[in-house]
C-alpha positions as CSV (number, residue, x, y, z in Angstrom):
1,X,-12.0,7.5,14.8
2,X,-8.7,9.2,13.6
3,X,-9.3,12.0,10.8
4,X,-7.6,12.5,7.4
5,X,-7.0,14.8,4.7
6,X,-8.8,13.3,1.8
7,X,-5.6,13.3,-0.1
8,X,-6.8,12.0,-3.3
9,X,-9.7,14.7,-3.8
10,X,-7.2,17.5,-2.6
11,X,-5.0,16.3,-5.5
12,X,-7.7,16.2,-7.9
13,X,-8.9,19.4,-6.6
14,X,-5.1,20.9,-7.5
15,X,-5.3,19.5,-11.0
16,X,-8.6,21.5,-11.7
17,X,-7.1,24.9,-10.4
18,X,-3.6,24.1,-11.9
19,X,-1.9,24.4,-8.0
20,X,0.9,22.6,-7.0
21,X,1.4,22.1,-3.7
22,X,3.6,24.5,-2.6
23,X,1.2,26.8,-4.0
24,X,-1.5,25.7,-2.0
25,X,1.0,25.9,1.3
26,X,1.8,30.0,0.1
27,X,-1.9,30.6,0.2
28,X,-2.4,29.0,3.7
29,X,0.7,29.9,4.8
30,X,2.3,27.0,5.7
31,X,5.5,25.2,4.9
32,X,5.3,22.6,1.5
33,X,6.2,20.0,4.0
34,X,3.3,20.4,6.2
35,X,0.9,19.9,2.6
36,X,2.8,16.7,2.4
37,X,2.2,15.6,5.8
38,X,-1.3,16.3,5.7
39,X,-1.7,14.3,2.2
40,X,0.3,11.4,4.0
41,X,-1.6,11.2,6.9
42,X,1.2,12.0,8.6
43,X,-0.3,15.1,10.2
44,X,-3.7,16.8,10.2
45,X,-4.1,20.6,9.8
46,X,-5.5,22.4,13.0
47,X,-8.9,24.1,12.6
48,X,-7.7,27.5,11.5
49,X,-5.9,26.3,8.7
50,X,-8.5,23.0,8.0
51,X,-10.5,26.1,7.0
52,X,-7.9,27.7,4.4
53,X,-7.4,24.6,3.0
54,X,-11.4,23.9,2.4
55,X,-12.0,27.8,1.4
56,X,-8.8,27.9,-1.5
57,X,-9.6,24.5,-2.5
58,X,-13.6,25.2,-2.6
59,X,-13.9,22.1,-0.8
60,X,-16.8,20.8,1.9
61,X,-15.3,19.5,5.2
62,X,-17.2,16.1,4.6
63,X,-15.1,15.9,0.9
64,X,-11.9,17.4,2.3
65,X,-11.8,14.9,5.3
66,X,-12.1,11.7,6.0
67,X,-12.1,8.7,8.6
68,X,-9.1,6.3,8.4
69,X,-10.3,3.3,7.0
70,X,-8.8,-0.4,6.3
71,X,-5.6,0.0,3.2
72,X,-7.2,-1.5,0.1
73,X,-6.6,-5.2,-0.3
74,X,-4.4,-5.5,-4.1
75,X,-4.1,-8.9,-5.8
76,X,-2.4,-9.2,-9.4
77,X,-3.1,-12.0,-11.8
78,X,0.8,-11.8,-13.2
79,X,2.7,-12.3,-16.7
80,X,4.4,-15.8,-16.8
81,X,7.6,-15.1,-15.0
82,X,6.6,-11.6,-13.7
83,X,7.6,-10.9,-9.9
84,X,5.5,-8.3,-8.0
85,X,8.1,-5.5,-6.3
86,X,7.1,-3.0,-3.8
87,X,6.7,-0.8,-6.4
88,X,4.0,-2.6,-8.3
89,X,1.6,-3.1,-4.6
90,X,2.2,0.6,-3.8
91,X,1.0,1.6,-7.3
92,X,-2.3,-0.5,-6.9
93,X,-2.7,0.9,-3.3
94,X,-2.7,4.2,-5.0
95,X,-5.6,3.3,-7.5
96,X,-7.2,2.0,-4.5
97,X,-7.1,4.8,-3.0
98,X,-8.6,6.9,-5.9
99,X,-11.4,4.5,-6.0
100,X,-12.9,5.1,-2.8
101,X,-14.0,8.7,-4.2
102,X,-16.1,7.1,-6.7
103,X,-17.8,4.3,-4.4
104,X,-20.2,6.6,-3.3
105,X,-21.6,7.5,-6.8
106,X,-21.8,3.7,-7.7
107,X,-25.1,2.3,-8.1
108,X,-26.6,0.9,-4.5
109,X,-25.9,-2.7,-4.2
110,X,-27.9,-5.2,-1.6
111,X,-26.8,-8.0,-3.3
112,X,-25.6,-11.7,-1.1
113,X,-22.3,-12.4,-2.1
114,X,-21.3,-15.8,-2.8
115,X,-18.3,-17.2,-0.6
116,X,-16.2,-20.4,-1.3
117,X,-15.9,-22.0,2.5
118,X,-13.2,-23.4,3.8
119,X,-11.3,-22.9,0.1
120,X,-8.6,-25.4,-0.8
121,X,-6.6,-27.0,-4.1
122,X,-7.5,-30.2,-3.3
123,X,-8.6,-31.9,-6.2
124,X,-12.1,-33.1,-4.9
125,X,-12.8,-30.0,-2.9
126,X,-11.7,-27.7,-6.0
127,X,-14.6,-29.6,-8.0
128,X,-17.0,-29.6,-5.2
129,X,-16.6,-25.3,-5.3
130,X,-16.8,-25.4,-9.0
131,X,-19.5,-27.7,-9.5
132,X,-21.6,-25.5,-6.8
133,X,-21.0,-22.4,-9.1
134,X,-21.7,-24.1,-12.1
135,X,-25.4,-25.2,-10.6
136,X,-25.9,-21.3,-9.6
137,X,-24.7,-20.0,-12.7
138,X,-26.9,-22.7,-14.3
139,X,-25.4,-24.9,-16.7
140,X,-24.2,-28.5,-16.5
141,X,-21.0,-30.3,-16.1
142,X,-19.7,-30.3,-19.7
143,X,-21.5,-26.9,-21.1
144,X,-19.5,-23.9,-22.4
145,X,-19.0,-21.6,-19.9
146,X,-19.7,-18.2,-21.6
147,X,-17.9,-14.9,-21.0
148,X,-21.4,-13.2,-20.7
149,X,-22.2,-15.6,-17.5
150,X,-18.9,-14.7,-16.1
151,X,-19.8,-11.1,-16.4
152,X,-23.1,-11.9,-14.7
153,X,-21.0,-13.5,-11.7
154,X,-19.3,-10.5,-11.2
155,X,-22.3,-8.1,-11.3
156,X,-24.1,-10.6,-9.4
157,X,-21.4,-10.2,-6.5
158,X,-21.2,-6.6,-6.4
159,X,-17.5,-6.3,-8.5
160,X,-17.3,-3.5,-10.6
161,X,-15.4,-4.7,-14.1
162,X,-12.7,-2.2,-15.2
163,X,-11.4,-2.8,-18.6
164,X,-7.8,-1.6,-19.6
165,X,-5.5,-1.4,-22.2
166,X,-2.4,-1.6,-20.8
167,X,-0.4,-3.0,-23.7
168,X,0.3,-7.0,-24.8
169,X,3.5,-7.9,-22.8
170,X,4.1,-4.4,-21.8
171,X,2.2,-4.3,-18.6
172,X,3.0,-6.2,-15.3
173,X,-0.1,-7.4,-14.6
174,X,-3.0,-8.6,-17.1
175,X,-5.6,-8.3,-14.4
176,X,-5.5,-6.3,-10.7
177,X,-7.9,-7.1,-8.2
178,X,-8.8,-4.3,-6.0
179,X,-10.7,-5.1,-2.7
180,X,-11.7,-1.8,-0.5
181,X,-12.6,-3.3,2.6
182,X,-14.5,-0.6,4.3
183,X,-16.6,-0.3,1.7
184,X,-17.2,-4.2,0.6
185,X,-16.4,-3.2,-3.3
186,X,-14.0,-4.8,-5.4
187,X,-12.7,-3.5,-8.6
188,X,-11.8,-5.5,-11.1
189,X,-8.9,-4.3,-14.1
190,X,-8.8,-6.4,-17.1
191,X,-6.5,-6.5,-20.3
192,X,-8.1,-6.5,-22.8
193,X,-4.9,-6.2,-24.7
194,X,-4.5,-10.0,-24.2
195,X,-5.4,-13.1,-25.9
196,X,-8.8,-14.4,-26.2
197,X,-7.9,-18.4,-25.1
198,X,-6.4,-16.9,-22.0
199,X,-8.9,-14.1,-21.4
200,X,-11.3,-16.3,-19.6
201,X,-9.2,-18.0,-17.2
202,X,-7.9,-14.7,-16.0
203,X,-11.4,-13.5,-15.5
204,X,-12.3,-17.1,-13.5
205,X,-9.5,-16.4,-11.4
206,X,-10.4,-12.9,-10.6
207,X,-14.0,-14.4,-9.9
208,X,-12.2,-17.0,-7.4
209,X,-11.1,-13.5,-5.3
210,X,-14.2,-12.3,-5.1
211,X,-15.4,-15.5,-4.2
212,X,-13.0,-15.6,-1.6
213,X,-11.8,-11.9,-0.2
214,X,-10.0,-13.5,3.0
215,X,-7.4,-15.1,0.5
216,X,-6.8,-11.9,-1.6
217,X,-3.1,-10.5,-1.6
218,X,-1.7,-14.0,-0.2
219,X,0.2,-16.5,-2.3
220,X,-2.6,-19.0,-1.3
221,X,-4.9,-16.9,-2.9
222,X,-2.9,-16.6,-5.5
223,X,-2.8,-20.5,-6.0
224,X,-6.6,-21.0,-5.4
225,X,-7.7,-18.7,-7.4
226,X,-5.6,-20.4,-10.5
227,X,-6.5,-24.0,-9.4
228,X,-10.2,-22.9,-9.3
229,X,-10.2,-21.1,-12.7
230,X,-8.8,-24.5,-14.5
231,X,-11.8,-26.3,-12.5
232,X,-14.6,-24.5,-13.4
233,X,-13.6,-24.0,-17.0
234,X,-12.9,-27.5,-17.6
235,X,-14.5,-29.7,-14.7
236,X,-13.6,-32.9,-14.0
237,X,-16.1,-34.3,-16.3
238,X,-14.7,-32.7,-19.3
239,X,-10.9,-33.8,-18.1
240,X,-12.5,-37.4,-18.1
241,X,-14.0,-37.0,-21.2
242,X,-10.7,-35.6,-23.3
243,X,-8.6,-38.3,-21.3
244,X,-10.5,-40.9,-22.8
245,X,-10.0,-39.6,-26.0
246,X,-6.3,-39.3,-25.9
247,X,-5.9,-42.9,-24.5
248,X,-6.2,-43.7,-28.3
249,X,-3.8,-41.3,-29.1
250,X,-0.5,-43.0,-30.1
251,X,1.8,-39.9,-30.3
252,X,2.2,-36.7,-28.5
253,X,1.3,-34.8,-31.7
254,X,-2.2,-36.9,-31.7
255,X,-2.9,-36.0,-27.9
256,X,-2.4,-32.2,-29.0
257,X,-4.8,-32.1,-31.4
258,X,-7.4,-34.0,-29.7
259,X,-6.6,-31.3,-26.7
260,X,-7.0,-28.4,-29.0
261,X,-10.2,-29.4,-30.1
262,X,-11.1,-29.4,-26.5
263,X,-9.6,-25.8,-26.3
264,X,-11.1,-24.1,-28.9
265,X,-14.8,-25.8,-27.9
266,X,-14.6,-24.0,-24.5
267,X,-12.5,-21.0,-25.8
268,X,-9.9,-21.3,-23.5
269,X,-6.1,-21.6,-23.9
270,X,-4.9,-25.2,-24.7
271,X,-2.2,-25.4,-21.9
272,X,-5.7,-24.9,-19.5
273,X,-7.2,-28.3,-20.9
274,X,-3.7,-30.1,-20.8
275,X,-3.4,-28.9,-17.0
276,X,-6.9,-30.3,-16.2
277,X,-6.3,-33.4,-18.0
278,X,-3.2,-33.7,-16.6
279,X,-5.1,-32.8,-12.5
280,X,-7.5,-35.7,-13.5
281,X,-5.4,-38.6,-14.2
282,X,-3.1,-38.0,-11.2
283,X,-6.0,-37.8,-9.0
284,X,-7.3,-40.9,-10.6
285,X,-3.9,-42.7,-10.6
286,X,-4.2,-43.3,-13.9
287,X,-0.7,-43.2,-16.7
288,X,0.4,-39.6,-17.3
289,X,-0.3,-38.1,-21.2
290,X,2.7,-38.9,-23.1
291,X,2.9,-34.9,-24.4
292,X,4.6,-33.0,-21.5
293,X,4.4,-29.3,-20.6
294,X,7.3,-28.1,-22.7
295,X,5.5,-29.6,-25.9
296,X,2.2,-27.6,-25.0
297,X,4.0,-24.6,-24.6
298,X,5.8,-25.0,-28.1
299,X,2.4,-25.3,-29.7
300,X,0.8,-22.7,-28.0
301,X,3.6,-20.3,-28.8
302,X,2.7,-21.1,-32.4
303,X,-0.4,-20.0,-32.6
304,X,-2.2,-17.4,-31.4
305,X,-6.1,-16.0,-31.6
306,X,-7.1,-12.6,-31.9
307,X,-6.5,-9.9,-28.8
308,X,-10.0,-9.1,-26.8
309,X,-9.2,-5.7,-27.8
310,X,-8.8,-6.3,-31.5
311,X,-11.7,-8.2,-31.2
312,X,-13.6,-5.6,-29.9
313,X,-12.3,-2.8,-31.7
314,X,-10.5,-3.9,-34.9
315,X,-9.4,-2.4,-37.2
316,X,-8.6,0.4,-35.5
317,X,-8.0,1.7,-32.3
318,X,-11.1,2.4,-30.1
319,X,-11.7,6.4,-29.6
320,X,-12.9,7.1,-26.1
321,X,-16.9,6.8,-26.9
322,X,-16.5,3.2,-28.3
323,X,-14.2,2.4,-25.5
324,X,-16.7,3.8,-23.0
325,X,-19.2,2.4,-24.8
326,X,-18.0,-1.3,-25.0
327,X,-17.5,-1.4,-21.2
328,X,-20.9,-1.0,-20.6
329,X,-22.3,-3.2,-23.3
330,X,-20.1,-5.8,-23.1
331,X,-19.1,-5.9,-19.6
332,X,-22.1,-4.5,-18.4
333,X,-19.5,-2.2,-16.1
334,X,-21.5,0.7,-14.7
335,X,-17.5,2.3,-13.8
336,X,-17.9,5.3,-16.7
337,X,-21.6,6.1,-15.4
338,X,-20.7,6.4,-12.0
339,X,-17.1,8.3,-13.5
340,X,-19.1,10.9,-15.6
341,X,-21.3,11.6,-11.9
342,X,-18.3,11.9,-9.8
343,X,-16.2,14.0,-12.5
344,X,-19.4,16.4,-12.9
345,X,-20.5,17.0,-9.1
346,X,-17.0,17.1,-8.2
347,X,-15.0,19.0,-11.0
348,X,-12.6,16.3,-11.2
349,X,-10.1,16.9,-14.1
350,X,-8.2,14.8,-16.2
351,X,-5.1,13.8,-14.0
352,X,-7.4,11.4,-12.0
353,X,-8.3,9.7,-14.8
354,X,-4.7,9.2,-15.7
355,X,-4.2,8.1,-12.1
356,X,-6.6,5.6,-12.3
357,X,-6.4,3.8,-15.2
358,X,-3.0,3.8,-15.1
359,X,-2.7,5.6,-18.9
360,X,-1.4,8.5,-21.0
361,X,-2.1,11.5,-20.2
362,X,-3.5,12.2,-23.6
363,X,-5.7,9.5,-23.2
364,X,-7.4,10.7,-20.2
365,X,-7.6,13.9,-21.7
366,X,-9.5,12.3,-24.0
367,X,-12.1,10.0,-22.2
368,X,-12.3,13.2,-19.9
369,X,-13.6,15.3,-22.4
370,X,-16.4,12.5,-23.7
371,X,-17.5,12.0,-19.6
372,X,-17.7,15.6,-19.5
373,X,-20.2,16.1,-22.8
C-alpha cells in the first residue's frame, strides 16, 4: 500500500516547535518545495532524509507515516439558500483529515450499526424507516421524540457528536457530517448557535447519514436525509392527527395555530409540522391546507425561541470548561476526552485545535490550555 507523510501531525508537530516549513527544509536540507510535496502526497522523502525529518521533528516512523487511505466522506446540512463551493468541501476534507489523528485515542467501539435498506422519499417507505427506528429507539407513533434519545442514536451507532459555535447566520453550514471511511467513524459538527425548533431536525437529518453512509456527500443524500428527519419527528400518525384538527379550521390564521401547537408539543420548528401535514394529505389525496408555505414562513420569521447555546450557557458566554463540560454531559460526546489524550501523548498545540473546530485562535488557545491541566 502506497506511503504518506502524515501531513497533519507534521503540521502540528511545527506548531509545537514554532517551525515553518522552510525551516524545517533548512534543517534537512531540502528545498521548501520538496516539504510541500511530501505534505501533499505528492512525493515521499527517501530514507535518508525520512530520518531527518523524524529526528528534527521528534517524531516515530509509525506517527510520521502513514498508508493512503479512502478521502473522508463530507456532507453539510446547509443555511436556507446556501450553495456549497469547492471551497467549503475542501475545508471539511481538511478537518477530516485532522480527525483521523484522534481515531485512535477514541474509546473502542464493537457496536452494530443500524442501516436504512434500500433508502427512498417515497412516502410509505420513508414511514416504514421511521417507524422501524421509532420501535428501536422505543417509543410509539405519536410520543415526543427527545433530544436525549437522539443523542443515544448516535452513540448507539458509533458517531462521535461535535458541538460548535460557529455563529447564527454567520457560518455556511449548521451541521457537517464527517465520514472517515477507513476507519468506519463519523463525526458529527453541530451549531449550537442555532435555534432550538430547528435544532432537532438538523440532528435527525445527520442521524439519516449515519443511517445511511452510501448516500453521504450526494444530493440524494441530501434529500433523504431531510425527508427522513420530517418523518420521524412527526410520523404519519401525528400528520393525520393535526390534519384532522385543521379540517375545522376556517382560515389560514386558525390552521397556524392549531399547527403551532403541534410544534411546540414535539419542539420542532413549525414549518416541519406544516411540511408533514402537507406530505400526508397529498399522499392521501385529500384537499391541500388553505395556509401555504409563504404564510408559514411569515410566522415563523416572527417568532423565534431561544439559541441551543443560550440555552445552554446563558447569560453569558460559555468559558472553555463549561463548554467542554456540556459536551460531555449533554451530548454525552467523548470528543474532549479522547482530545485531552491525543494533545498530551502527542504534544499537540493549539493550531490543531483551531484547525479543527474551525475557530479563533484565541479560542483554541483557550480550550487548549483547560485539555492541557
Amino acid at each position: 500500500m502506497e506511503k504518506l507523510i502524515h501531513s497533519e501531525t507534521v503540521k502540528a508537530s511545527l506548531a509545537t516547535l514554532g517551525w515553518s516549513q522552510k525551516a524545517l527544509a533548512e534543517k534537512i536540507g531540502v528545498s521548501p518545495q520538496s516539504v510541500t510535496n511530501w505534505l501533499q502526497g505528492v512525493d515521499f522523502p527517501r530514507p535518508d532524509k525520512l530520518l531527518k525529518l523524524a529526528t528534527n521533528l521528534g517524531l516515530t516512523f509509525e506517527k510520521l507515516v502513514v498508508s493512503k487511505s479512502a478521502q473522508p466522506v463530507v456532507a453539510f446540512r446547509k443555511k436556507a439558500g446556501s450553495i456549497t463551493t469547492e471551497q467549503h468541501i475542501l475545508n471539511a476534507s481538511s478537518m477530516g483529515s485532522l480527525l483521523r489523528p484522534l481515531v485512535s485515542f477514541l474509546p473502542t467501539s464493537t457496536v452494530l450499526r443500524t442501516q436504512i435498506q434500500s433508502p427512498s422519499t417515497d412516502y410509505e417507505m420513508l414511514q416504514t424507516a421511521a417507524a422501524a427506528v421509532r420501535a428501536k429507539i422505543g417509543i410509539g407513533a405519536q410520543a415526543v421524540l427527545q433530544y436525549q434519545q437522539l443523542i443515544k442514536e448516535f452513540n448507539d451507532n458509533g458517531a462521535v457528536i461535535i458541538p460548535v459555535m460557529w455563529g447564527n447566520k454567520q457560518n455556511h453550514g449548521n451541521a457537517l457530517h464527517i465520514l472517515l471511511p477507513d476507519d468506519n467513524v463519523t463525526f458529527i459538527y453541530l451549531n449550537l448557535d442555532t435555534y432550538l425548533e430547528d435544532f432537532k431536525f438538523w440532528m435527525a437529518h445527520e442521524l439519516a447519514h449515519v443511517y445511511t453512509p452510501e448516500l453521504a456527500g450526494h444530493d440524494a443524500g441530501e434529500d433523504f436525509a431531510d425527508a427522513f428527519a420530517g418523518a420521524l419527528l412527526f410520523p404519519k400518525e401525528l400528520a393525520q392527527a393535526a390534519y384532522a384538527e385543521t379540517t375545522h379550521a376556517k382560515s389560514k390564521s386558525g390552521e397556524i395555530t392549531i399547527l403551532r401547537k403541534y410544534a411546540h408539543e414535539h419542539q420542532i420548528s413549525l414549518f416541519s409540522v406544516y411540511c408533514e401535514v402537507v406530505n400526508y394529505a397529498n399522499a392521501t389525496n385529500l384537499p391541500s391546507l388553505i395556509a401555504t408555505n409563504n404564510d408559514v414562513h411569515a410566522v415563523r420569521s416572527m417568532v423565534h425561541g431561544n439559541l441551543v447555546s443560550n440555552a445552554l450557557f446563558s447569560p453569558e458566554s460559555p468559558n472553555a470548561a463549561a463548554y467542554i463540560a456540556a459536551s460531555h454531559s449533554v451530548f454525552q460526546s467523548p470528543f474532549f476526552h479522547s482530545l485531552k489524550r491525543m494533545l498530551i501523548e502527542l504534544g499537540t498545540g493549539s493550531g490543531y485545535i483551531q484547525q479543527l473546530l474551525d475557530i479563533s485562535l484565541k479560542d483554541a488557545i483557550a480550550l487548549h490550555t483547560e485539555l492541557m491541566n
